[in-house]
N, C-alpha and C positions, 0 to 999 in steps of 0.2 A: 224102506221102512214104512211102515202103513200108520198114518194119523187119525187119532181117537177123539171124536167131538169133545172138547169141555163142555164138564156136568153143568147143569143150569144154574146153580148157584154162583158158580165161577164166574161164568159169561155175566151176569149178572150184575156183578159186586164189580168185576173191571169195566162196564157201561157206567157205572156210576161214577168210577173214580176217577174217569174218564172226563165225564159230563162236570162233577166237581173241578176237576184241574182246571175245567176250560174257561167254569163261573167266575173261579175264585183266583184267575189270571191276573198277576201285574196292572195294574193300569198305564199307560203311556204308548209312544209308537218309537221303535229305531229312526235315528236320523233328524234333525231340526231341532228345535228344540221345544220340550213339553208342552203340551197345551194344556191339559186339565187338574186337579187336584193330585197330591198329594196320596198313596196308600194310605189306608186307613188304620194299617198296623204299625207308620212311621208313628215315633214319639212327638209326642205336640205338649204344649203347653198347659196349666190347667184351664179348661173351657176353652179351650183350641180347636178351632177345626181347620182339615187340611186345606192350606191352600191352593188358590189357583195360579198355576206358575205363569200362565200363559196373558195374565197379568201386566209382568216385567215382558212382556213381547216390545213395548213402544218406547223401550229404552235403550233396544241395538244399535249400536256404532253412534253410541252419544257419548262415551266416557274413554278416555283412553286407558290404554293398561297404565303406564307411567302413576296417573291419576288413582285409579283404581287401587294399587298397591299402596302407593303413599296412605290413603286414605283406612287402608285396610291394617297396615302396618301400626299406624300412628295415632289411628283415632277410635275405628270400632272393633279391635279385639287387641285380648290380654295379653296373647300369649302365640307364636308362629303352629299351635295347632288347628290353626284354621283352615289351615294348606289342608288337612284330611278330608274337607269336605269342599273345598274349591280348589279345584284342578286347573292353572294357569298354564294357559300357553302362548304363544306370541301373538296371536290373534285373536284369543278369544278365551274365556274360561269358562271350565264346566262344572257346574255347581250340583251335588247332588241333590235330589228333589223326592227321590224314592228307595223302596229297596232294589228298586231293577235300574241298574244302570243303566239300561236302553233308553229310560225314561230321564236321564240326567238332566236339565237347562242348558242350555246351549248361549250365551252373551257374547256377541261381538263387540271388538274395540272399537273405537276409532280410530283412527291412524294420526299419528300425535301432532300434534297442533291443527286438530281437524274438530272438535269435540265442540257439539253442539246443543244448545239452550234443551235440557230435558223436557217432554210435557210435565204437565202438573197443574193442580186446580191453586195455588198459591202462588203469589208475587212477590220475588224479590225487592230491596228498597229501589234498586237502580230500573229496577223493568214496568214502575211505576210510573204514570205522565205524571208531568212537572206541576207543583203547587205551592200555595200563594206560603210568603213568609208568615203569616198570621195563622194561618190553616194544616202546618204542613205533613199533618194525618189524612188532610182530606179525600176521601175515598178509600184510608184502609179499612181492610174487614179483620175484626181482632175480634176473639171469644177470648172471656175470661173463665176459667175454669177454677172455681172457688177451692180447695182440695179437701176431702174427708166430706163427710155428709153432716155432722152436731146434731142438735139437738135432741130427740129421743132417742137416738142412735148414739151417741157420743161415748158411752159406759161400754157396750158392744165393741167400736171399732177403738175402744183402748185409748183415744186420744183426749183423755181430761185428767185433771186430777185437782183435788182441793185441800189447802192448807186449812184446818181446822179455825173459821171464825171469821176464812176467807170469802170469796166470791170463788166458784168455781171457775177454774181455766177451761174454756173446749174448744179446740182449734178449728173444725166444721163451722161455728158460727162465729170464731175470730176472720178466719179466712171471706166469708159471706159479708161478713160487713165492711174489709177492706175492699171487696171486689165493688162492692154497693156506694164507695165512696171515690173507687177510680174509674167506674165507666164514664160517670160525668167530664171527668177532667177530660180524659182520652176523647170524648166527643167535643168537648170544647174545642180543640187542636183538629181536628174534622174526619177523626174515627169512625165507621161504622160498628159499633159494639155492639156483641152478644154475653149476656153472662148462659153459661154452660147450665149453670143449677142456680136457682131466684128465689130457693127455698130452703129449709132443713128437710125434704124428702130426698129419698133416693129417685135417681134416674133411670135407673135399671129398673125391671115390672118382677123380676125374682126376688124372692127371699129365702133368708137361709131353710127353713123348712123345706124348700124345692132340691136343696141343692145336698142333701144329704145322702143321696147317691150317691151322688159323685164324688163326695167327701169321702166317703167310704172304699171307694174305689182309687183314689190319691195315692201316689206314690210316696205322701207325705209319712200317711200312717198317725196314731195320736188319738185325741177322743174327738169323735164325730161330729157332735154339735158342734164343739169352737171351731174346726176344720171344714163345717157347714157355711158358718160365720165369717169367716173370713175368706172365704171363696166370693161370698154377699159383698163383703165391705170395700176388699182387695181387688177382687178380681172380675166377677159380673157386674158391680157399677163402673169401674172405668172402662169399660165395653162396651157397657150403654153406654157412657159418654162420648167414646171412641167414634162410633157411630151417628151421633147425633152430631160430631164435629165434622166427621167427612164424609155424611152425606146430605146434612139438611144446613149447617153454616155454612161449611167451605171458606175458613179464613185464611187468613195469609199468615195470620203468626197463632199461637195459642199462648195465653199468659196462664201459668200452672202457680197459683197463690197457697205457700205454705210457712208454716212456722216451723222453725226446727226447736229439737226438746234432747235434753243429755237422759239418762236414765234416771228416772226420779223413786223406783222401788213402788209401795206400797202407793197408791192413786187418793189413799182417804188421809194420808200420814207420808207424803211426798218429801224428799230431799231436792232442796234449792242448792242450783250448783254455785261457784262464785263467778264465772262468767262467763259472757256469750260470744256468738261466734257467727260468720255468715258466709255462704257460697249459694254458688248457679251449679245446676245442673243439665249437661246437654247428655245427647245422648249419644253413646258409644259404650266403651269399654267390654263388649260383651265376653261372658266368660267361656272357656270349652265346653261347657255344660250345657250353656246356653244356648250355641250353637250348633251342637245335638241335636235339638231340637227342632223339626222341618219349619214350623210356621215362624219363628226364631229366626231363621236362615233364611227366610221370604223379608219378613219384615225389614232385618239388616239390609238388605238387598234395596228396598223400597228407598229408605231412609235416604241409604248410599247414591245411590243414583237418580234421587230427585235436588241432590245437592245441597240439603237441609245443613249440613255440617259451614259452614261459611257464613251463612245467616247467620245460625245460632252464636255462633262466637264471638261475630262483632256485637247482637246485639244486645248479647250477657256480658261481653267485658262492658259497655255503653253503661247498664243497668248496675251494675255489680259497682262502677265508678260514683257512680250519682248516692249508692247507698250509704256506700263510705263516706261519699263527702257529708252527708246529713249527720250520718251515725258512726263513727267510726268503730269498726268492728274488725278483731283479725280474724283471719280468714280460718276455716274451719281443714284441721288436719285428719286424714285417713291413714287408715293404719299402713304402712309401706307395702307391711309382706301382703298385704290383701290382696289378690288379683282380683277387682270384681270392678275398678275403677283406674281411670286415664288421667293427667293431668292434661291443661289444654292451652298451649301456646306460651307455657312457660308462665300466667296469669292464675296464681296462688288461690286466686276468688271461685274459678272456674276446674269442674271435673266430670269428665264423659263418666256416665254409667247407663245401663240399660234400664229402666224402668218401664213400667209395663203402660205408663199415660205418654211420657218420650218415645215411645216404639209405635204406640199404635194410631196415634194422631200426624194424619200426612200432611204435615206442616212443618214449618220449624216451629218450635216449642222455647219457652223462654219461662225455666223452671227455676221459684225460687226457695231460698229456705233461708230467711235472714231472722236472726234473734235467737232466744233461746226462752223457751216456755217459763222454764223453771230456774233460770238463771235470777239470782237477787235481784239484779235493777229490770231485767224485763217482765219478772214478775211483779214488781212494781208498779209499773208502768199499765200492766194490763188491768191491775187493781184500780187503776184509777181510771179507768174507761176512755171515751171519748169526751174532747172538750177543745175549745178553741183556742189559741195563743199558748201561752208557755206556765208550766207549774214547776213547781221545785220539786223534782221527785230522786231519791238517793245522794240529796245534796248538791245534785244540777239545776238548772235549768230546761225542761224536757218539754216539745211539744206532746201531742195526744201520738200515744206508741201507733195509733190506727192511721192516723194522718202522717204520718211522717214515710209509712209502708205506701200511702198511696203517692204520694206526691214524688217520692224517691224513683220509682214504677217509672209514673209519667214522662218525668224528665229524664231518665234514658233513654226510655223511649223514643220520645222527642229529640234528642241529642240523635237518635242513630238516622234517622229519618231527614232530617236536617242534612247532615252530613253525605249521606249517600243518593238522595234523591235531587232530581232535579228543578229549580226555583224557575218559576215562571210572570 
């Protein structure tokens, strides 16, 4: 049979699709495990970019499986569909990282009761040298992370509202000024403290007008500006924050200061709930969705195996006990059927969920949400500002709502570091 040249367009079109296959190849290499990012076609997060798996390399055969699973089981996921994208086996799991399986993560175990101290830029309270019983902060490095931005911003990121003839509530500049009145304390006990934000500006150098691409481009769908807006408020300032905590503080713990708020409707003509409520937030629970998500499934990864879950637990039950004793408050309930959150250690006060400042800060984090904005007596209380000793507000006795936030902090704090560290 005699073979006929293909016409030149042919040859042509298959050199290119050719040249194209070869551009537009997989990233990663068969064998080991990943070294580089992430495809750029995997689903990421909003303002996600892929990460570098090769990253989690300095965590081989530190964790055992036993470990692993418990932890995987019981603290950062909701639900047993996590197995679809971590593939365990007796020595090692294989986490997917891309769409080309060749390029999977590769984690070895340690062999169980062999599992050793993770690297990491933070210190545990025990991995701490020994200090004086007057001092016994001295030498931690704690950033306080004020939560929400206030003041000109405050209407934008949603978090104020004002009873007509009130003082308006904004929790950005509630949170700033308890941060303002605990860093003292915490150095007085021999903290090295940073506060994250010293200001009502944002952190982040974007604004929503930048980010209306992207907003555009959102999986979310909705009108663009507020989905501009809250990519700003949400998501690119705790990034910059993110960033500014691990790579220019680098502390050992992160204090996350927030006020919780029930639904109050209308912000200019607000509904006062009849009362308040309080919990810690660590981080786990992540959802399938979440998951899903590559830099989602890095981050989990981080969290997991720099052992952050242990910290956090002692040192939000420590925090979470000191609040109560001041204030007493019952503990805040989540809806059951929700899958988006964990309970943690059988302690009512405490609930793993993922949040996007718990996820991205490589620390342990010690996230709170005590009060309730709009609750009758703590909206009281916040009407009455700062002030020294004790006023009668709702028919109590109350100190200043702002002092009672810092000093409650502290003395967990205190309490957990006492406890764990060693006196010299």
């Amino acid at each position: 049979m005699t073979h006929r040249s293909l016409p030149l367009w042919i040859a042509l079109l298959l050199a290119v699709s050719v040249a194209l296959a070869w551009f537009l190849r997989p990233a990663g290499r068969s064998g080991g495990p990943a070294a580089g990012p992430v495809a750029a076609s995997e689903p990421l997060s909003d303002l996600g970019t892929p990460p570098d798996w090769s990253r989690l390399n300095r965590f081989q055969s530190t964790i055992t499986r036993s470990d692993f699973l418990r932890q995987m089981d019981e603290v950062f996921t909701t639900s047993p569909a996590w197995r679809d994208w971590f593939h365990v086996g007796d020595e090692e799991v294989m986490i997917r990282s891309s769409s080309d399986p060749a390029a999977d993560f590769r984690l070895r175990f340690a062999p169980e009761g062999l599992a050793s101290r993770p690297p990491r830029y933070w210190r545990a309270a025990g991995e701490l040298p020994p200090a004086t019983p007057e001092r016994p902060l001295e030498g931690l490095k704690i950033a306080i992370d004020p939560g929400h931005i206030g003041g000109r911003w405050a209407t934008m990121e949603e978090r104020w509202f004002q009873i007509p003839g009130h003082l308006p509530v904004t929790e950005g500049d509630m949170t700033l000024q308890v941060a303002k009145r605990l860093k003292p304390m915490l150095e007085e006990l021999g903290a090295i403290v940073t506060l994250v934000r010293d200001d009502t500006e944002p952190v982040t150098a974007l604004r929503p007008e930048a980010l209306r691409e992207a907003a555009g481009s959102s999986r979310k769908g909705g009108d663009i500006v507020k989905l501009a807006e809250r990519l700003f408020y949400r998501t690119a300032e705790i990034r910059a924050r993110a960033a500014r905590v691990n790579e220019s503080i680098q502390p050992d713990l992160v204090l996350c200061l927030h006020f919780n708020a029930d639904a109050w409707g209308d912000p200019a003509s607000p509904t006062l709930a009849p009362a308040n409520h309080f919990h810690m937030i660590l981080n786990g629970g992540y959802t399938d969705d979440e998951i899903a998500l590559a830099d989602q499934r890095h981050d989990l990864l981080s969290k997991l195996l720099q052992g952050v879950h242990e910290e956090e637990k002692q040192l939000s039950a420590q925090v979470a006990a000191a609040f109560v004793e001041r204030s007493p408050m019952p503990p805040y309930r989540y809806n059951p059927l929700a899958r988006n959150h964990r309970s943690v250690a059988g302690n009512p006060y405490l609930t793993a969920r993922n949040l996007l400042a718990n996820r991205l800060y490589q620390c342990p984090v010690i996230y709170f949400e005590p009060y309730v904005m709009n609750s009758a007596e703590d909206h009281a209380r916040i009407q009455a500002g700062d002030y020294e000793g004790l006023r009668e507000i709702a028919g109590k006795p109350r100190p200043s709502i702002f002092r009672e936030y810092a000093e409650a902090a502290a003395r967990g704090v205190e309490r957990h570091y006492r406890e764990q560290r060693k006196q010299r």
